[in-house]
N, C-alpha and C positions, 0 to 999 in steps of 0.2 A: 611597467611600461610596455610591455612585449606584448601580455595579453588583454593590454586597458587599448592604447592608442586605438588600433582599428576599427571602434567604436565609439571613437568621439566624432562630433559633425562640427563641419567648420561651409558653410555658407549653401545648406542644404547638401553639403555631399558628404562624402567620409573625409576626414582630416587627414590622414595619409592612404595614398594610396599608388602604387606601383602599377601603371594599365601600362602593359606591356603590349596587351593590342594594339592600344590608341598610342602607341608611343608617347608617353606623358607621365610626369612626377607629379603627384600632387602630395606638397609638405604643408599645410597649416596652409595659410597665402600665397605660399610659394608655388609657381608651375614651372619645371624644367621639362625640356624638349632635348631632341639628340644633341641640338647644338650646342645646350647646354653640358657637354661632356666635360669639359673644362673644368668644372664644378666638382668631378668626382675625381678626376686628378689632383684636385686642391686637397679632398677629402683623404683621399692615400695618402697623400705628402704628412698630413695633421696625424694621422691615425699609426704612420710608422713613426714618427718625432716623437707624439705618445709614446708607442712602445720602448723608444729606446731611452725617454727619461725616466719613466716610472719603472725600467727594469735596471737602471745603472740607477737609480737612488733606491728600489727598496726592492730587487730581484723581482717576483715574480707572481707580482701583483694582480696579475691579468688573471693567470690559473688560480688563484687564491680564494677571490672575489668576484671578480666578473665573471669568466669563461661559464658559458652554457653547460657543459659537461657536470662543472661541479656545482652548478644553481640547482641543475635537475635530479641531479646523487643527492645532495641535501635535503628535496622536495622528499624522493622517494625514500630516501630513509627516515624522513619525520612522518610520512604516510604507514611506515612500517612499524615503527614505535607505538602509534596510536594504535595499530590493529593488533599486531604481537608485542608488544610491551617493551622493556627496554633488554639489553643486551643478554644479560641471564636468562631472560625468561626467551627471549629468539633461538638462543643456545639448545636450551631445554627442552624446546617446542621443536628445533630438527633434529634431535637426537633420540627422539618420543618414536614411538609405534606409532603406525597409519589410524588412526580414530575418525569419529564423525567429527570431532572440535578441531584436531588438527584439520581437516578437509576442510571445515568451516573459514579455518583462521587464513588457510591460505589462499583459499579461493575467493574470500572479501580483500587480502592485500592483492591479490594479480587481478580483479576487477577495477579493484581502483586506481592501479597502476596503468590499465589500458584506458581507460576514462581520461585517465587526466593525459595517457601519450596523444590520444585520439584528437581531443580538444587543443592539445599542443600543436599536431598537425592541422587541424582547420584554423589556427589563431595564423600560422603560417601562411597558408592559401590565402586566406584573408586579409594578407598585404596586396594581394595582386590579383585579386577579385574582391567587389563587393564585400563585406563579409556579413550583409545582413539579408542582401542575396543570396549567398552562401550558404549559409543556413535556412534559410524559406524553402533553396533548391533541395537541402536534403533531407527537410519534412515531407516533399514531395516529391522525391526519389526520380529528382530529375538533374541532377547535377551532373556533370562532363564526366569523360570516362577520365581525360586530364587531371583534375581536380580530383578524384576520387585516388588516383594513382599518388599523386603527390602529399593526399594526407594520409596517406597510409603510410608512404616511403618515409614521411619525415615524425610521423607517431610510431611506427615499430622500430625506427631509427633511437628515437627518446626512449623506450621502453627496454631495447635490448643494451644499448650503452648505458643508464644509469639504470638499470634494473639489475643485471649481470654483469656487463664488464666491467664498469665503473675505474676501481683504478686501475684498471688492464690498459685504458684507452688513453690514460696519462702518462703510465713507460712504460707503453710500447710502441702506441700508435698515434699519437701527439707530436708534431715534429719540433716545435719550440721548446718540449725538453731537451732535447741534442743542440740546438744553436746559440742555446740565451748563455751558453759557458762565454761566448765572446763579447754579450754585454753585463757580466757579473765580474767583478774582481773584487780584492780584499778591502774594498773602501764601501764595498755597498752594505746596504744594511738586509741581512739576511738572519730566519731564524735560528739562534746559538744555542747551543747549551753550554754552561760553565759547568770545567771539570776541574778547574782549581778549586770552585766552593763545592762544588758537589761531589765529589771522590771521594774516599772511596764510598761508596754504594752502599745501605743496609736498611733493612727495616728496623725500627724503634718504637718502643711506645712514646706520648706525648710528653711525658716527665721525663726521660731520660736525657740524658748531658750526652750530644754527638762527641763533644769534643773528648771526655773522657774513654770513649766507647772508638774512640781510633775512626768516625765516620762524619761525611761530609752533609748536606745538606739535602740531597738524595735519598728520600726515603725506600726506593728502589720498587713504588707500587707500580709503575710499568702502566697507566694511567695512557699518559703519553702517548704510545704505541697503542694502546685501543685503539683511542681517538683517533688516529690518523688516519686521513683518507686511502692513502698507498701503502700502509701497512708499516713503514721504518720507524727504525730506533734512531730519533735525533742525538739522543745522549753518546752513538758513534762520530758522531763528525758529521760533517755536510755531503750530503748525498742527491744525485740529481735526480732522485723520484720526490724530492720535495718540493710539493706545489706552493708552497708559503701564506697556507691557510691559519695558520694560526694555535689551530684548534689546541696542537700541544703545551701551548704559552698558558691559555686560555684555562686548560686542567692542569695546566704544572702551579698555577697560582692558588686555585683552590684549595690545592692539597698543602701549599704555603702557608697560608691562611690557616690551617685547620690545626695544623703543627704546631704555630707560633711562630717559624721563620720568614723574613722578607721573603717579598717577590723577588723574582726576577730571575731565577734560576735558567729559568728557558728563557730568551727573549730577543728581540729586535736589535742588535746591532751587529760592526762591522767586524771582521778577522785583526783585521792590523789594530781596532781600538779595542777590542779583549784582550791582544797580548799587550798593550800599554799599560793595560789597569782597569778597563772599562768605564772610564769618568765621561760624564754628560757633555762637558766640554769641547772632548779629544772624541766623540762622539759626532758632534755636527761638524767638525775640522775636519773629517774624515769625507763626510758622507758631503758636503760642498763645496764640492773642488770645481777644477775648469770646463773640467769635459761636462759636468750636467748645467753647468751657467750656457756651453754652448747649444747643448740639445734646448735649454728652456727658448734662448733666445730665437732660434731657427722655430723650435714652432708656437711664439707667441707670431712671430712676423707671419709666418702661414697662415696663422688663424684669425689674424687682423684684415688678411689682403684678401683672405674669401669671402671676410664676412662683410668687407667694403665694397669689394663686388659686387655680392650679391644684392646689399644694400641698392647700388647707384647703377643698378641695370637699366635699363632703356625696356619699359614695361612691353615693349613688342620685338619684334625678330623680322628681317625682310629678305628673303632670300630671292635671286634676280639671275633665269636662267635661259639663254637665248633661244630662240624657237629653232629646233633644227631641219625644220621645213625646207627654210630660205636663209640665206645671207642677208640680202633687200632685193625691192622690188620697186619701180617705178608706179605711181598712182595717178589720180585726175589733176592737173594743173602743174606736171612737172614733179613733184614733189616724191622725196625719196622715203620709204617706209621699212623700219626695221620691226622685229616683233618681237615680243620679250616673254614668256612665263615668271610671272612674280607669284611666290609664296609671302603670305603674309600671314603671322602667326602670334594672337596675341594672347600673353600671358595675364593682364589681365582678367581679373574673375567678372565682370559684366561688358555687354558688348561692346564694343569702338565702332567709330566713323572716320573711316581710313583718306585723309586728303592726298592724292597725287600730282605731283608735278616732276620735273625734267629741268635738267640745264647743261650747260657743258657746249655748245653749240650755239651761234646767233640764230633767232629764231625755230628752234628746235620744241617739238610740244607735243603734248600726249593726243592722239583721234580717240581713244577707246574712254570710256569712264576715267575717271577724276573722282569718285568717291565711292571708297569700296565696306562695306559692312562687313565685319567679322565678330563672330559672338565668343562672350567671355571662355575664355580657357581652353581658345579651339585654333586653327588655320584654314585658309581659305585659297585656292590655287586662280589667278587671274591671267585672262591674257591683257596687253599689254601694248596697242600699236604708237610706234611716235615717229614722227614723221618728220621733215627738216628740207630745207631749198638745198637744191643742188648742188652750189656752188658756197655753200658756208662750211663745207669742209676738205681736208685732203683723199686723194684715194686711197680706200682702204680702212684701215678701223680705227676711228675716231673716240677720244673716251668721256662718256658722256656721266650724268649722278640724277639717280633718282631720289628727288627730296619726300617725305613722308611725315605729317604727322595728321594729331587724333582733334577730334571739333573738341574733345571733354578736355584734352590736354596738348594745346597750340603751343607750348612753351619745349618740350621734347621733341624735336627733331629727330630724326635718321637720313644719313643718307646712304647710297649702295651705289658702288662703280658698276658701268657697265659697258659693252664696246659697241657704238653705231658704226655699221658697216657701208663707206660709199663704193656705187660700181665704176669701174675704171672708165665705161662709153658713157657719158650725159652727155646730153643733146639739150 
């Protein structure tokens, strides 16, 4: 998704795209404007009720699977497998003398490792520029010094954290491994290891009887601990450099398999339903209780009421800001004249034909244009004069509504308060 979107097109433009210039969202259809801030309060509300259900039913799912950190470690370590081979032979290859094949091996992995950071940094820019200008500008080595600065910041950024620090940046400098202690407790389902089946610890060959041999299920190949991205021994207890990837479960089973013993040695469940017994049961008793019925329900309703929102928007926006020229003014025939700046801002993807009118007042009515053009997925800044008899209001500021709709779509209306100002002397 990350490095596909910014090149799909959705009505001759780019389908997403963040112009931070133009102050403008463009998602698929969708156009948000600042006013649309509201939107991304909904979006935080959704995205921490996320966090806090998917880490009180299964810890810490985010670092596991999603979190960028560990997308890009996995990238780069399957970049490095391909070029230096699998772990013995990586081993073997930094422990070698300086040669032409060592030089070779490792200067085709850190080329490809900047390749693909580099790419990662203009997939980024490419949210919030063109990214098909983006690239055209840097076949022709004419791109912003901006742009150039930011794909470098966020490709040596990918390159030195999953290249090098990798799980340095998970405990040490990750702040959601320090805080998620307050939404994990002993009912969530985190990865275990059982030390009632697998204690005591021993290597065997594949015919031999554990049971006679005084040992548990554990064949003690340390498998496990390879694999892991931060380097710990699950088979001590639960530790909070455990980002809940898996990978131990994953090679604890194969080596299951290969044995002849069940799975399940390592695996997915809660503290309190291990020291029960570990039954499937006493299992989902566990892991849904009250507290994640009330995170689900909080952000089903968040994610209902955004997305009804956004659904049943009023395809334009009218913002109505009084001229600060003048209060009012007296004009030909008596008549009082207030002046208005109206933004009119439509999010519609092809142009509108904006009708205006006025009320709130007897006889009250617009002198300026009555119908304004504005093109698709733009705003348009208008002046605005409306004028009114003298004596159809009190002194002082009267509250008047400007009515608004489009010729393509008479059935949506807007209206926008606004205050007409009479002067205290009429004659």
């Amino acid at each position: 998704m990350f490095y596909g979107l910014p090149w799909l097109s959705w009505n001759s433009r780019q389908a997403v795209l963040f112009d931070l210039a133009a102050r403008k969202f463009q998602i698929f259809g969708l156009i948000l404007n600042p006013q649309d801030f509201i939107y991304l309060t909904g979006l935080l509300v959704i995205s921490a009720m996320s966090l806090f259900l998917f880490t009180t039913v299964a810890g810490r799912l985010w670092c596991g699977y999603a979190c960028p950190q560990t997308v890009y470690t996995e990238i780069f370590l399957w970049i490095e497998r391909v070029i230096e081979g699998d772990r013995g032979k990586r081993m073997k290859l930094d422990k070698a003398d300086f040669s032409g094949k060592k030089f070779r091996l490792k200067l085709a992995k850190h080329s490809a490792w900047l390749l693909f950071s580099l790419w990662t940094g203009l997939t980024f820019v490419g949210y919030f520029t063109p990214i098909r200008d983006l690239v055209g500008q840097l076949f022709s080595f004419s791109m912003a010094g901006s742009q150039i600065f930011w794909i470098l910041f966020y490709g040596f950024a990918t390159y030195g954290n999953a290249g090098f620090l990798r799980e340095q940046v998970c405990k040490y400098m990750c702040p959601y491994a320090r805080f998620q202690g307050v939404m994990v407790d002993s009912d969530t389902l985190v990865i275990t290891y059982d030390p009632d089946r697998g204690d005591p610890r021993g290597s065997r060959s594949r015919k031999a009887d554990p049971d006679k041999m005084g040992l548990g299920d554990c064949v003690d190949c340390s498998l496990c601990v390879q694999v892991c991205p931060t380097g710990i021994d699950i088979r001590d207890g639960q530790q909070y450099e455990c980002i809940g990837c898996a990978a131990c479960i994953d090679v604890c089973d194969q080596v299951m398999d290969k044995v002849g013993y069940p799975r399940g040695l390592i695996r997915y469940d809660t503290l309190n339903n291990m020291q029960e017994g570990g039954s499937t049961e006493g299992l989902w008793r566990r892991v849904l209780r009250p507290r994640v019925f009330l995170y689900a329900t909080i952000l089903l309703v968040a994610t209902v009421a955004l997305l009804t929102s956004i659904a049943t928007q009023v395809p334009f926006k009218v913002d109505v800001i009084r001229d600060r020229g003048s209060l009012s003014r007296e004009v030909k025939n008596g008549l009082i004249e207030n002046v208005y700046r109206m933004m009119i801002i439509n999010n519609a993807e092809e142009p509108r034909t904006f009708i205006l009118a006025v009320d709130g007042l007897p006889g009250v009515s617009i002198d300026s244009e009555h119908e304004v053009e504005v093109g698709g997925g733009t705003h348009r800044l208008v002046a605005v004069r409306v004028r009114a008899e003298p004596d159809t209001g009190e002194v002082g500021s009267n509250t008047i509504q400007f009515v608004l709709h489009t010729q393509q779509d008479p059935d949506v209306i807007r209206r926008e308060k606004a205050s007409f100002f009479m002067p205290r002397n009429r004659n």
